[in-house]
N, C-alpha and C positions, 0 to 999 in steps of 0.2 A: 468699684465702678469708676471710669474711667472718662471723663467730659471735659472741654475745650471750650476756652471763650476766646472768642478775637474782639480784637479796637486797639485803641493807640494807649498802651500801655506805660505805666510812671514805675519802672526800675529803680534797684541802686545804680545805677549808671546812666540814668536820663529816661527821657519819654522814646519807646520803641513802638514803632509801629510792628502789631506779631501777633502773636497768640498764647494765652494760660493753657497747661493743660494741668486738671487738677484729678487728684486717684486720692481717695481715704482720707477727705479732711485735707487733704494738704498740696500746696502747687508740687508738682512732679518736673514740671519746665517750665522756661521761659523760653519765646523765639520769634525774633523781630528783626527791623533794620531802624536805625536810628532817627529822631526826627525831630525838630524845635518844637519849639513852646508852641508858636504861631500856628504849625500844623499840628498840634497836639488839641488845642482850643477850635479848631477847624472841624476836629472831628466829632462825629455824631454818636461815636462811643468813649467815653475815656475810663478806664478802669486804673484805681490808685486802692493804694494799700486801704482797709478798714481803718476805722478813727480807734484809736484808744485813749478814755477819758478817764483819769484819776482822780475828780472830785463831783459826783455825783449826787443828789440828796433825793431826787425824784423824778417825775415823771409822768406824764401819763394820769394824775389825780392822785396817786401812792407815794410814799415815801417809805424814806430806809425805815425809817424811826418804827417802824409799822410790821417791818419784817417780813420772811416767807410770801406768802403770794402776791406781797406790795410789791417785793423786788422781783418779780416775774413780769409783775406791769411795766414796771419803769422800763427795766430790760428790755423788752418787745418795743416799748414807744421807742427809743431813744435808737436801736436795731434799725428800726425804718426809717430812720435818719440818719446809717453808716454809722454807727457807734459798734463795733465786732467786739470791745471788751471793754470792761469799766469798772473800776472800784466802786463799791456802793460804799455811802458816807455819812458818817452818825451827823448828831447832832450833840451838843453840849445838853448835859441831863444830869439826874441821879443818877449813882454807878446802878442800881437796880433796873433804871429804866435801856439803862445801853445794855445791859450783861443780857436782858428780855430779846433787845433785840438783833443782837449778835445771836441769840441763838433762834430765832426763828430764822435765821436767815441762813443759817447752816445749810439745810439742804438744796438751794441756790447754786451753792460754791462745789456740792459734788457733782450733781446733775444739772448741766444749761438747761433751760426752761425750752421748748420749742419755739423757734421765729422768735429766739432771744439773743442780745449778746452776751456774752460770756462774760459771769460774776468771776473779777479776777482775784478778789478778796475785798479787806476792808477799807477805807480811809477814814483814821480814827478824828474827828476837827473836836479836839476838847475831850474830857471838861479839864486840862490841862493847859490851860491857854490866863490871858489875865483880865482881870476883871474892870480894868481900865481900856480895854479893845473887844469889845464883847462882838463889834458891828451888830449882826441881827442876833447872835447866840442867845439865851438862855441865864440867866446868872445863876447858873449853876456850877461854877469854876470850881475846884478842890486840889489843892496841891498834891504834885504826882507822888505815887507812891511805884517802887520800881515792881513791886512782887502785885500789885493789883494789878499794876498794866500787862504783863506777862501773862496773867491769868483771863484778860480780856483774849490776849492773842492764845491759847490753850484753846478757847473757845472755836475760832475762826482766825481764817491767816489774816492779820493787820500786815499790812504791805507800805503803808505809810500813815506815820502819825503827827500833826501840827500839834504842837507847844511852846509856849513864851518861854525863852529863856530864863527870863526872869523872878520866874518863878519857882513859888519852894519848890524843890527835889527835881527840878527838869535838869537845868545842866549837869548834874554829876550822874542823872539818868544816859545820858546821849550813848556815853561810848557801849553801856549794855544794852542797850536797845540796838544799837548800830550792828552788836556781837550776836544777836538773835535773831539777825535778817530783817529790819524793821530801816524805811525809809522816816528819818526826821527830818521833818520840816519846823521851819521858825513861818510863826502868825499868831494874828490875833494878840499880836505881841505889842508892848510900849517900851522892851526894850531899845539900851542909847546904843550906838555904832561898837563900842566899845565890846557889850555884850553879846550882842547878836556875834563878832566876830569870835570871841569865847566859845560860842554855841556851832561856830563853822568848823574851829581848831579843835572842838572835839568831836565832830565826824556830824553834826547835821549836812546836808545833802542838797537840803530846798528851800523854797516861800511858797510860803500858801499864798494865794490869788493876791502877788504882788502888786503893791501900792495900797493893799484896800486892808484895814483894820489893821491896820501897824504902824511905829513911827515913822514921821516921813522926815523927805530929803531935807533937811537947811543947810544952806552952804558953812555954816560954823555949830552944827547939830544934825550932824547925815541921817541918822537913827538908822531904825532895821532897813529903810526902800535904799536909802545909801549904801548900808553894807552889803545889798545884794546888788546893785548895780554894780560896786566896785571889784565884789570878789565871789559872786555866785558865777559856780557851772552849772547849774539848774534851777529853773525857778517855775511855776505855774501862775499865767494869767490869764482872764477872762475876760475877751476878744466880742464884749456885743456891744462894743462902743457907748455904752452906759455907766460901767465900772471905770473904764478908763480910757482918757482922750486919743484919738489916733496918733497925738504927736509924743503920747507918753510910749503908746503902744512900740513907737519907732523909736524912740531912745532905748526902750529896754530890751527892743534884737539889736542894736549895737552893744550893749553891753554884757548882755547874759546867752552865753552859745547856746545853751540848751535850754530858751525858753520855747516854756511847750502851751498852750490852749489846753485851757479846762471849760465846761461849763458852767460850773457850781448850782446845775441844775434842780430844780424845785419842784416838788407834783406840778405845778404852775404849767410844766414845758406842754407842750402839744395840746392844753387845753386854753379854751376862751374866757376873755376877762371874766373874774369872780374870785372868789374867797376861797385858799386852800390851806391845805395844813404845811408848816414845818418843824417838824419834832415838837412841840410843847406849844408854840408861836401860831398863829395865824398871820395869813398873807394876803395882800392884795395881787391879782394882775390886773394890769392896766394900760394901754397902750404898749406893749411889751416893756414894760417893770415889771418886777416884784418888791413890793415893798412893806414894811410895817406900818401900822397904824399912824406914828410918825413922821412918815416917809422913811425912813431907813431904808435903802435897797437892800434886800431879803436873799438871798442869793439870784436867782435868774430865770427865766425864761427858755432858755437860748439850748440849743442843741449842734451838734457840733457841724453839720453840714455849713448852717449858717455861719459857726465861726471860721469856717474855711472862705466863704466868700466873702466874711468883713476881712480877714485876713488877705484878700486878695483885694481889696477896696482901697487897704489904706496903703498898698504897693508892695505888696511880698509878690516876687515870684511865684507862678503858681507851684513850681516842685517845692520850694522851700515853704510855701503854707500849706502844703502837705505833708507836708516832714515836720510839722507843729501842731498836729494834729493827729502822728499817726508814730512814723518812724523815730523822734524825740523825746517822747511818751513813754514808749516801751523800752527806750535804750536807758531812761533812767532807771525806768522799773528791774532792768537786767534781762529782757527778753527778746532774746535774739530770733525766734520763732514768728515774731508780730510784728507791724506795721511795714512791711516791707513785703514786694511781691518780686522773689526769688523760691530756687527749688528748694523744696524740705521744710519751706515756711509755711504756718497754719494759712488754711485758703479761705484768708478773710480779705474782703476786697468789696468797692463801691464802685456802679457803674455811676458816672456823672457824662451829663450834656456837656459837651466842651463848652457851648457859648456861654450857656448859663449856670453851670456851674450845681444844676439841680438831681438830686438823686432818683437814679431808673430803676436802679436796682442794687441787691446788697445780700454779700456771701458771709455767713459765719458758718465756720469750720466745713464747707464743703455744703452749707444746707442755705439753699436759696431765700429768704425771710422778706423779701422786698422787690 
């Protein structure tokens, strides 16, 4: 079947005023004339690539932790917010408690749920990580073992996994994990600058939700936020101006090209203040926090439309906090299919109001969801 959408369209090549036309899941053309930002935000349609989120935890009242029809909820809430694909994201646990719910969550990853976004696999946060940067995690840390983690990904595709360097069996883990098609990321980590750069030169790849449960910058003690400011090409941070100040937010797009918008979203998201679960932990929302008992902020709230308009708040361009949101995402992940609306690309796409930047409507794989 063969259908067409017009409005001012967000290319690889700039905002066009034209037309999508999409056949089987997938854009078949693009056909425009070119046109600025100015008359891009003018318009009363704008369609931009789908969001792709790589550190999800919930949604919707579900979590990963929770497995199979959780992850069909979160999907759906997170979908009606321009989310077209997302790693869903463990929690720090017994290996018994993640290996449960890696496998309820298997059949997610075969079949999309309907008016869902697309389960792109796993994002493993822990329990590999160290017991000095827990932030909200679980103290359930355990020194990696290479043949356990393999056997996690046997289960379900782990597409990316956060560990502290520092800890027993992670760094001489890196390069086989890297050889198995696994994104490493460094978090949750206390490693010093020294380390973390160890954990770069053997092929880790990212940061988990940069600045937050890692060592941080001193000017004569960089730690891990140092060594990714100075020598990451990718990094993922969390854009709902509660994790991190807008003027951190603009140091780390000067310094890391492929910083991308995560949400490190929480059943929390799309529901109203009250008490939810994440993996083992309970959580507060509260005026859009998530927090621990503590206060700890718990991961978030936040869904990614809105980190598109905090991203335009604190002065991104709008192409370029779309391209942090959507086409950045998926060029780490190595998918050239997503976040971009070009031909032969999957036909995931978000209609947005230009003034405000709010979502009308929303395509995954050709199936209208919003």
């Amino acid at each position: 079947m063969v259908s067409t959408l017009s409005g001012t369209l967000l290319t690889p090549a700039g905002f066009v005023a034209g037309e999508l036309v999409l056949q089987g899941g997938r854009i078949a053309a693009v056909d425009g004339r070119a046109v600025d930002e100015a008359a891009a935000r003018s318009a009363g349609r704008l369609v931009v690539p789908g969001f792709v989120d790589l550190h999800v935890h919930g949604g919707g009242g579900a979590d990963t932790m929770d497995g199979g029809d959780a992850v069909a909820t979160l999907a759906r809430l997170h979908a009606r917010h321009g989310t077209t694909a997302l790693l869903a994201t463990t929690m720090t646990a017994p290996l018994a408690e993640i290996e449960a719910a890696l496998h309820a969550l298997a059949p997610q990853l075969e079949q999309r749920a309907a008016s869902a976004a697309r389960v792109l696999g796993v994002h493993l946060e822990g329990p590999y990580i160290s017991a000095g940067r827990l932030g909200a995690q679980p103290d359930c840390v355990r020194a990696l073992s290479l043949d356990e983690l393999l056997a996690l990904h046997a289960i379900v595709p782990i597409r990316v996994v956060t560990l502290a360097p520092e800890s027993a069996g992670s760094l001489a883990a890196i390069p086989s994990l890297v050889a198995a098609g696994l994104r490493v990321q460094i978090g949750h980590s206390d490693a010093g600058y020294e380390e973390a750069l160890q954990a770069l030169r053997a092929g880790a790849s990212g940061f988990t939700h940069l600045f937050n449960a890692m060592s941080l910058l001193h000017h004569r003690a960089p730690g891990v936020a140092g060594a990714a400011l100075a020598h990451a090409e990718f990094a993922e941070l969390i854009p709902d101006l509660l994790h991190v100040h807008p003027g951190a937010i603009r140091a780390a797009l000067r310094a890391v090209p492929g910083l991308y918008a995560v949400s490190d979203a929480t059943a929390a998201a799309g529901m109203p203040d009250g008490r939810y679960r994440l993996g083992r932990q309970t959580v507060a929302k509260c005026l859009g926090a998530v927090r621990l008992a503590d206060g700890t902020l718990a991961g978030s709230a936040l869904t990614m439309d809105q980190a598109l308009r905090n991203l335009v708040s604190v002065g991104l361009p709008l192409a370029d906090a779309c391209a942090r949101v959507s086409t950045v995402p998926a060029r780490y992940l190595g998918l050239a299919d997503r976040g971009r609306l070009a031909p032969g690309c999957s036909a995931d796409l978000v209609v947005l109001d230009g003034a405000t930047l709010q979502v009308r409507g929303v395509v995954v794989e050709g199936e209208s969801v919003a």
